[in-house]
LOTIMAR-542106 format. One record per residue (C-alpha): x, y, z; residue in three letters. Coordinates in Angstrom, 2 decimals. Layout:
BEGIN
+---------+---------+---------+------+
:       u :       v :       w : rest :
+---------+---------+---------+------+
:       X :       Y :       Z :  ALA :
...
+---------+---------+---------+------+
This chain:
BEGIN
+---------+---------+---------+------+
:       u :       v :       w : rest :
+---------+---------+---------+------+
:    0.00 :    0.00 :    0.00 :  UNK :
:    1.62 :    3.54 :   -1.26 :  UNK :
:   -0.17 :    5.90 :    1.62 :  UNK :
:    1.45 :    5.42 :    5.25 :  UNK :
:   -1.13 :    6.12 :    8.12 :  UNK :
:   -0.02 :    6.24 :   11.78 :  UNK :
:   -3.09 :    4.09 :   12.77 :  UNK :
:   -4.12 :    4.21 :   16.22 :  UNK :
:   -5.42 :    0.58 :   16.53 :  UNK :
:   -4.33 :   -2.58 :   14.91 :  UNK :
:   -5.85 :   -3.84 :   11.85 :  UNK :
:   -5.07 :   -6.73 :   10.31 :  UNK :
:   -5.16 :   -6.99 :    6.65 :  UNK :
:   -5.84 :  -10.07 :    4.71 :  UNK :
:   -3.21 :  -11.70 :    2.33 :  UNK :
:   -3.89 :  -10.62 :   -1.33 :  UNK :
:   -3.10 :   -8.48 :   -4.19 :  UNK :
:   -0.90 :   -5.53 :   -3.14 :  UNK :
:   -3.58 :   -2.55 :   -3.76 :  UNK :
:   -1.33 :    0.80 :   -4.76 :  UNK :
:   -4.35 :    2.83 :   -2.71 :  UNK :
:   -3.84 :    6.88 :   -2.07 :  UNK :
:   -4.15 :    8.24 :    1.65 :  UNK :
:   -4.60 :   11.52 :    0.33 :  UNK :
:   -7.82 :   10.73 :   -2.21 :  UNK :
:   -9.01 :    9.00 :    0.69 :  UNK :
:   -8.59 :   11.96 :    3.61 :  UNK :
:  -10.23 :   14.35 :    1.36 :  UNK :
:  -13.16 :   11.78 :    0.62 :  UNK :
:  -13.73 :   11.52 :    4.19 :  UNK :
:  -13.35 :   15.04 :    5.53 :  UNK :
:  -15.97 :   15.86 :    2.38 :  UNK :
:  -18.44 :   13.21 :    3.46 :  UNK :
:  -18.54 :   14.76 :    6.75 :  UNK :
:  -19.48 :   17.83 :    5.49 :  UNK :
:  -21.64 :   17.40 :    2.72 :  UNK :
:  -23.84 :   14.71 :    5.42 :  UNK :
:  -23.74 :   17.46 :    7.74 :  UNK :
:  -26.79 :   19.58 :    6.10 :  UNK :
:  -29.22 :   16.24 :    6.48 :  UNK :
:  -28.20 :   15.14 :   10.14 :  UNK :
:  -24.60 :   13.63 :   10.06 :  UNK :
:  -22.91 :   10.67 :    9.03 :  UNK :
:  -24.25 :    8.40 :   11.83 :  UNK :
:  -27.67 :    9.38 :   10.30 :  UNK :
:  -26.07 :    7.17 :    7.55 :  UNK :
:  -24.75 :    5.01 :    9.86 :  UNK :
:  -28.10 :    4.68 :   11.15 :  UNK :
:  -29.59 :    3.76 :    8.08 :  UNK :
:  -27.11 :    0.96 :    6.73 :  UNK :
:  -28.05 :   -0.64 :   10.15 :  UNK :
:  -31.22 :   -0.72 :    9.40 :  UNK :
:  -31.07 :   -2.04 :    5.62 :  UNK :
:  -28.90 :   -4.85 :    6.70 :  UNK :
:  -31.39 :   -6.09 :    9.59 :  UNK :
:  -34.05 :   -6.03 :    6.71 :  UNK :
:  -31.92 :   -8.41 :    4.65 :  UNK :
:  -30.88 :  -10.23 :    7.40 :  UNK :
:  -34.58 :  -10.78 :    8.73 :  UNK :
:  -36.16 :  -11.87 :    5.26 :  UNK :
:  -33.28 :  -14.57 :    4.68 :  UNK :
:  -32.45 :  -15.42 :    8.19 :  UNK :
:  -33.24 :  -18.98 :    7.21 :  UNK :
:  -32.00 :  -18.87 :    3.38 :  UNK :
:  -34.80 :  -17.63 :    0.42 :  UNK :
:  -37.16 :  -20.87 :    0.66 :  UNK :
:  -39.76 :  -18.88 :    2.26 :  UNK :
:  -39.64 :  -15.40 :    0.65 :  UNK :
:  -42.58 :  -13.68 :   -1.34 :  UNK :
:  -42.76 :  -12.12 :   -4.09 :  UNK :
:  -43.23 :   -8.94 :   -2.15 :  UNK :
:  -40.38 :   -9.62 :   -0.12 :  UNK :
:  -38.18 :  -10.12 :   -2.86 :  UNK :
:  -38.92 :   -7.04 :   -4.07 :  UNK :
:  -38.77 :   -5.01 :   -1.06 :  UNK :
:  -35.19 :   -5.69 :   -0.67 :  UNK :
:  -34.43 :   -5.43 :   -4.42 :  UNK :
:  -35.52 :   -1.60 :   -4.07 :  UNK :
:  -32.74 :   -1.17 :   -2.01 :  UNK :
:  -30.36 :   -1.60 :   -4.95 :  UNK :
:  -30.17 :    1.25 :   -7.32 :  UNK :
:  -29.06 :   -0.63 :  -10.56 :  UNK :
:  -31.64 :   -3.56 :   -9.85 :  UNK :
:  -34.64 :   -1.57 :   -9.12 :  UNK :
:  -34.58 :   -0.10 :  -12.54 :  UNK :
:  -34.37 :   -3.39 :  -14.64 :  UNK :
:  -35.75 :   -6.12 :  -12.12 :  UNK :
:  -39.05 :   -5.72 :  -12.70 :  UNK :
:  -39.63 :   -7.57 :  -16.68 :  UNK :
:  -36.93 :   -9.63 :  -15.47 :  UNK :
:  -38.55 :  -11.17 :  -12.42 :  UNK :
:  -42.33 :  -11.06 :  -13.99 :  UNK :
:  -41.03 :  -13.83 :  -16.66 :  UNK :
:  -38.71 :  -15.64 :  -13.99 :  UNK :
:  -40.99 :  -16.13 :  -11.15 :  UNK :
:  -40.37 :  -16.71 :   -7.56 :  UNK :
:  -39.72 :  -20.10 :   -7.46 :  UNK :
:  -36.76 :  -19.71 :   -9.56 :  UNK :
:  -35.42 :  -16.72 :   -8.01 :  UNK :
:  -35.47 :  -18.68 :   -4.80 :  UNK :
:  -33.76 :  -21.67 :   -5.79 :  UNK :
:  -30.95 :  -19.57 :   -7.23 :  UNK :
:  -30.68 :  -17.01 :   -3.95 :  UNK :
:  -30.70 :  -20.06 :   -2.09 :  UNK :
:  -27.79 :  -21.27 :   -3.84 :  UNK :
:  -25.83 :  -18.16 :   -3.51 :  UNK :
:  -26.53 :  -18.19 :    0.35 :  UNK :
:  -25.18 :  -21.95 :    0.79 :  UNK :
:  -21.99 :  -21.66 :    2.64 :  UNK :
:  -19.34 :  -23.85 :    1.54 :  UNK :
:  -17.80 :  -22.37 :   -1.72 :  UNK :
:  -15.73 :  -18.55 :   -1.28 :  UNK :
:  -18.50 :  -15.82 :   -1.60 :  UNK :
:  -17.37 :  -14.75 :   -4.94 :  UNK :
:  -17.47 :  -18.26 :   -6.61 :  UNK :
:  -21.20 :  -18.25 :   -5.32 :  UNK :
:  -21.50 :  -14.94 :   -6.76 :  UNK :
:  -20.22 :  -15.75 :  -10.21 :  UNK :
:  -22.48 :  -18.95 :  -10.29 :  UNK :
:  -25.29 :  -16.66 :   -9.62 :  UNK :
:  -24.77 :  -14.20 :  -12.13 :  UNK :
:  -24.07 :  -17.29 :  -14.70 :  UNK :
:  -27.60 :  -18.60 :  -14.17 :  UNK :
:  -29.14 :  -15.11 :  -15.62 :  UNK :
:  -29.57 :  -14.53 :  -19.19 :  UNK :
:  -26.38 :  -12.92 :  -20.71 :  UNK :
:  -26.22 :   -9.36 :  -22.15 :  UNK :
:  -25.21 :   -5.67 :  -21.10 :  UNK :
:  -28.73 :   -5.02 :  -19.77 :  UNK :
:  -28.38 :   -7.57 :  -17.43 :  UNK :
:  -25.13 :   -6.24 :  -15.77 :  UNK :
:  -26.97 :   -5.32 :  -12.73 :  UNK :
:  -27.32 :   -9.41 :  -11.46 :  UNK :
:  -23.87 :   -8.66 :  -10.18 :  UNK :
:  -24.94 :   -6.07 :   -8.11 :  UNK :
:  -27.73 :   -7.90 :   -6.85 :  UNK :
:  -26.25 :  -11.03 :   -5.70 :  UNK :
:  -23.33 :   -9.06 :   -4.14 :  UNK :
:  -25.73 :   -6.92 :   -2.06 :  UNK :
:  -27.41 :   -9.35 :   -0.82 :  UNK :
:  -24.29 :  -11.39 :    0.46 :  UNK :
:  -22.92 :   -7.93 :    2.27 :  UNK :
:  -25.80 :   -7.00 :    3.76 :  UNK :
:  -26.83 :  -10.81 :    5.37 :  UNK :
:  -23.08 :  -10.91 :    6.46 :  UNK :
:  -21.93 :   -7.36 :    6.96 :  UNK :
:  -18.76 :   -8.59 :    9.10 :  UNK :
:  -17.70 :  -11.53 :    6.67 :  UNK :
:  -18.53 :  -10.18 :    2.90 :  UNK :
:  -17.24 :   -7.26 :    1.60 :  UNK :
:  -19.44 :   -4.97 :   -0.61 :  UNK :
:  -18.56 :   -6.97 :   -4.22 :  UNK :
:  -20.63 :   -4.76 :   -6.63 :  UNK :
:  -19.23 :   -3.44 :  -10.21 :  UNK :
:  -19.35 :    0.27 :   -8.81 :  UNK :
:  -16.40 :   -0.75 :   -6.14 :  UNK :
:  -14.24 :   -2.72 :   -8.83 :  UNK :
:  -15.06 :   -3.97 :  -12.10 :  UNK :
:  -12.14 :   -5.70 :  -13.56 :  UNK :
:  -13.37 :   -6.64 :  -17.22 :  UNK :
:  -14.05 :   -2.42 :  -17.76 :  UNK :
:  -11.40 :   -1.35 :  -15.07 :  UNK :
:  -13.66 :    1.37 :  -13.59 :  UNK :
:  -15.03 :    1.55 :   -9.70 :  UNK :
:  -14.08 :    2.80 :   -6.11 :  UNK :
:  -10.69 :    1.25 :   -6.43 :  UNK :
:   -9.16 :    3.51 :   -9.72 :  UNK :
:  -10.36 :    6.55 :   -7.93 :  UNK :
:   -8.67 :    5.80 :   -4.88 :  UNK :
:   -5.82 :    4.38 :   -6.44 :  UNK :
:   -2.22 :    6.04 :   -6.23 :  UNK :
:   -1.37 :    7.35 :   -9.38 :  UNK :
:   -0.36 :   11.09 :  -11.29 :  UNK :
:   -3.09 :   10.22 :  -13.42 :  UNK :
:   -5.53 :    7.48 :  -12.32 :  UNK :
:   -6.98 :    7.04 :  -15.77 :  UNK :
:   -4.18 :    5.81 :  -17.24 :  UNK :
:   -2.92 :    3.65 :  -14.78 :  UNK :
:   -2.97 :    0.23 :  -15.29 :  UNK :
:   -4.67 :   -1.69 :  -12.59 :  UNK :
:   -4.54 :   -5.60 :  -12.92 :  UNK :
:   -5.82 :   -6.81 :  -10.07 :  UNK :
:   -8.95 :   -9.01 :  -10.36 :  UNK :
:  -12.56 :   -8.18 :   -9.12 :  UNK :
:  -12.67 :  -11.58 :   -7.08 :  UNK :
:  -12.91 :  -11.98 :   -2.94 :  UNK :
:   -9.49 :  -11.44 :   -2.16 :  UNK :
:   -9.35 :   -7.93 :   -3.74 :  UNK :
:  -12.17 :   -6.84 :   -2.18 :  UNK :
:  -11.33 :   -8.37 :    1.62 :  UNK :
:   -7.62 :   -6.78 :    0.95 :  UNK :
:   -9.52 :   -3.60 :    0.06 :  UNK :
:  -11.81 :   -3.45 :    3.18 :  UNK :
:   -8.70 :   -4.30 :    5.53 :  UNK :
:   -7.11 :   -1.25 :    4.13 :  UNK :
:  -10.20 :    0.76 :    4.03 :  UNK :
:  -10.60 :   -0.33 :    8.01 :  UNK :
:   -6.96 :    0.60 :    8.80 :  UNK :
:   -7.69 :    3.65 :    6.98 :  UNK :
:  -10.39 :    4.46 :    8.74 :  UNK :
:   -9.06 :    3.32 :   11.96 :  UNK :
:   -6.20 :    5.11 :   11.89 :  UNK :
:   -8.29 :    8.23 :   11.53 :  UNK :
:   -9.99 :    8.07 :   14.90 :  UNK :
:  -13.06 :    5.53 :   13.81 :  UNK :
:  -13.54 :    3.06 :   16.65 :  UNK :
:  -16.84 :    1.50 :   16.01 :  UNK :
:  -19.08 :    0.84 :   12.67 :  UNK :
:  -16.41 :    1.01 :   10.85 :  UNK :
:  -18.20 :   -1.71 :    8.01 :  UNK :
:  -20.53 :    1.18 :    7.61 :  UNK :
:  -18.07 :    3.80 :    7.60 :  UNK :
:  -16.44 :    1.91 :    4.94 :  UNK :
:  -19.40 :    1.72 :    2.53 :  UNK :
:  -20.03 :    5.78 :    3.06 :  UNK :
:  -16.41 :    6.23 :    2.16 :  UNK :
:  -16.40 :    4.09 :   -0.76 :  UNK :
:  -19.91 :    5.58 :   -2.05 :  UNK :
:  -19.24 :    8.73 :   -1.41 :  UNK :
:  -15.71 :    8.61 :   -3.35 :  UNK :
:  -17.56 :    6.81 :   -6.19 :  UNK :
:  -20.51 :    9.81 :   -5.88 :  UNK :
:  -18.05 :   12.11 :   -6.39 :  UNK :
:  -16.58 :   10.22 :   -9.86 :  UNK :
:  -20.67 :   10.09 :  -10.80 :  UNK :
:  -20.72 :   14.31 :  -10.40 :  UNK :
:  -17.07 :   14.62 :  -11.77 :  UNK :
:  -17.24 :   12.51 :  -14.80 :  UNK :
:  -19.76 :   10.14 :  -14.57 :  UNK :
:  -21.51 :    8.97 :  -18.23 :  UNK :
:  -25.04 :    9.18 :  -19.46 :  UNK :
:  -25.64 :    5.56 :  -18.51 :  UNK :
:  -24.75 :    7.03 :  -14.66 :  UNK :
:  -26.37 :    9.92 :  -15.01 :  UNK :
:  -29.42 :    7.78 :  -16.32 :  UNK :
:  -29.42 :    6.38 :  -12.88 :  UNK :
:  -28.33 :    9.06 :  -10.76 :  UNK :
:  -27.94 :   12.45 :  -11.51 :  UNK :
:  -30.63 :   14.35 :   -8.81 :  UNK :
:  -28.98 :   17.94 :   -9.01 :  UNK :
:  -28.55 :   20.46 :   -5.42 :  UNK :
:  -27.78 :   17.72 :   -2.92 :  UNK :
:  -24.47 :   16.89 :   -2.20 :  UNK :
:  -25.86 :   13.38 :   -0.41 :  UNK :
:  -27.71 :   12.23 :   -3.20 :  UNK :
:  -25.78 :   10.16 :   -5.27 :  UNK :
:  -24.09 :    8.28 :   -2.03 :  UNK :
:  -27.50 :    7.66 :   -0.67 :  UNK :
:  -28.14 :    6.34 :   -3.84 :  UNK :
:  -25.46 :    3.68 :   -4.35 :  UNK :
:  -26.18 :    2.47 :   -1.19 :  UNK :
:  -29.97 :    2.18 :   -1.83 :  UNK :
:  -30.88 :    4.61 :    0.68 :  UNK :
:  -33.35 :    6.52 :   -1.12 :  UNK :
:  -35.39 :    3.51 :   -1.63 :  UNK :
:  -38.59 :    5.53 :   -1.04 :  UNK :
:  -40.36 :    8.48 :   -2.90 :  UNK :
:  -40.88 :   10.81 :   -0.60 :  UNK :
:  -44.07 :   12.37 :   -2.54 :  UNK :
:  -45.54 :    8.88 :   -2.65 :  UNK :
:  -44.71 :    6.76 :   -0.06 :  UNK :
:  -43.49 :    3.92 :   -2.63 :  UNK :
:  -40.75 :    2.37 :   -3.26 :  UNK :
:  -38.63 :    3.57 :   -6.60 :  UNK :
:  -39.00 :    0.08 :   -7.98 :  UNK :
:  -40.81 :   -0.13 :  -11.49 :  UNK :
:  -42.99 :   -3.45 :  -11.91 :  UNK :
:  -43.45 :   -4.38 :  -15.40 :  UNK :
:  -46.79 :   -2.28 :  -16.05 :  UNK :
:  -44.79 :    1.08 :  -14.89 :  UNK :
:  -46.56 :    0.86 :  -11.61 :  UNK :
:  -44.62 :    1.80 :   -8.32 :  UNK :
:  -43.80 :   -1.42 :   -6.25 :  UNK :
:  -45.04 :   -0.88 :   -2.24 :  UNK :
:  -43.52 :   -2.19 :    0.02 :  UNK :
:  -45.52 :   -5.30 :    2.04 :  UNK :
:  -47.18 :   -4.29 :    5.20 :  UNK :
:  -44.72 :   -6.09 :    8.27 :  UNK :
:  -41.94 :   -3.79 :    6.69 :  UNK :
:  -43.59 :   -0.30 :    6.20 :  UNK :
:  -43.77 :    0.29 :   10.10 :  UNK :
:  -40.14 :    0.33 :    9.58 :  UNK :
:  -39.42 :    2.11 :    6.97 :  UNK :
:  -39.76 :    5.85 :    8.52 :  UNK :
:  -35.96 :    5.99 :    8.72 :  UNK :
:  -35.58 :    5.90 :    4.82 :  UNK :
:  -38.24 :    8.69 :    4.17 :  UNK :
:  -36.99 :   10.56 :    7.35 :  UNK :
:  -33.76 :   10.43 :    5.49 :  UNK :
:  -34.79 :   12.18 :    1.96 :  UNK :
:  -37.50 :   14.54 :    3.84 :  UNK :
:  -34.69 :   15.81 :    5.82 :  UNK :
:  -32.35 :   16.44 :    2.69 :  UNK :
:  -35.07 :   17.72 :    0.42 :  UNK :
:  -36.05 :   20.50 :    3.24 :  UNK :
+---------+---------+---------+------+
């Protein structure tokens, strides 16, 4: 690692690929996340929320997918920006049978996260609008095992395209011609977290520091999105006057309309997906979140 940090507790990083990451890009990340989440309450507001989006995953597959609904599936699907866009035609010809065999499959411990991961993307039809199964499946192994799984989605580090978190943290004169050859597989992104956790560590974080970590990361990746983000990520993103909106977005925090009460989900007829009655009760935190920035 290029960037030396005078960490104030230990943090041990896993063995894999040497990651050439920039203590600078990642101090000015930080100190900007804390001020641009000042305006809508703080960063433990964030905090807050990622807390409660994991216990939602963690509740509706507690005991693997064999019981989930329809509505349940989609609940936690519109807490995934690139999914909630594309999921809908998608699961309306799939059904929830088979998206329940396959989740269960990808929940199965036994084979390395990202093997399950790959074999889960593999049993989706093939094709650029389909990139978002990725994102899926890797969101829903983070956030039912937070401590374990690393955040694996294509906006962190996609190898086969070379773009993500990772290139815009990396240490470089000019990231976007460096060459970065590390793969997008489970030990990148557990070497990645380690450093992201010393990082953070080192910079007086003692506690939450998985959450911390996904702020950082989305909020580095935001700023890429505002900076020089393409029409494809402006397609999903681009919400102008609010410094928090894209990183709320990434992580699926704006997961409900504020002027509706639904979720941002399209079903295949273009109507809104709502969210199933046990989860709206506990929801508030998530509108809270977007009334408070949009005041």
């Amino acid at each position: 690692m290029m960037f030396s940090l005078r960490r104030k507790s230990a943090t041990v990083v896993p063995a894999g690929p040497v990651l050439d990451l920039s203590g600078e890009r990642l101090r000015r990340a930080l100190a900007d996340l804390a001020t641009s989440a000042g305006p809508t309450g703080g960063v433990e507001r964030y905090v807050t929320a990622l807390h409660l989006k994991s216990s939602l995953f963690r509740e509706l597959l507690a005991d693997g997918a064999a019981e989930l609904t329809s509505t349940e599936f989609l609940d936690l699907a519109a807490f995934i920006a690139p999914v909630r866009r594309r999921i809908g035609p998608v699961f309306d010809r799939m059904g929830i049978e088979w998206m329940r065999a396959h989740l269960n499959a990808l929940l199965r411990a036994g084979e390395p996260a990202d093997a399950r991961l790959a074999a889960f993307v593999e049993a989706f039809p093939t094709g650029k609008d389909m990139r978002w199964v990725r994102d899926l499946g890797a969101e829903i192994l983070h956030f039912t095992d937070p401590d374990a799984i690393p955040l694996m989605t294509r906006w962190v580090w996609d190898a086969r395209v070379g773009t993500g978190v990772l290139r815009e943290i990396w240490h470089a004169p000019d990231v976007d011609a460096a060459q970065i050859t590390v793969e997008d597989d489970l030990a990148t992104f557990l070497v990645l977290r380690g450093e992201i956790d010393g990082f953070l560590a080192g910079e007086g974080v003692f506690r939450d520091r998985v959450w911390y970590a996904d702020l950082l990361i989305s909020h580095v990746y935001a700023g890429y999105i505002n900076d020089r983000g393409g029409q494809y990520l402006r397609n999903d993103f681009t919400v102008e006057g609010d410094p928090m909106q894209h990183t709320r977005r990434m992580l699926g925090l704006d997961a409900v309309d504020t002027e509706t009460g639904r979720t941002r989900l399209r079903l295949v007829d273009g109507s809104a997906h709502e969210f199933g009655g046990s989860l709206r009760a506990r929801l508030d935190l998530f509108s809270a979140e977007d009334r408070h920035a949009n005041s």
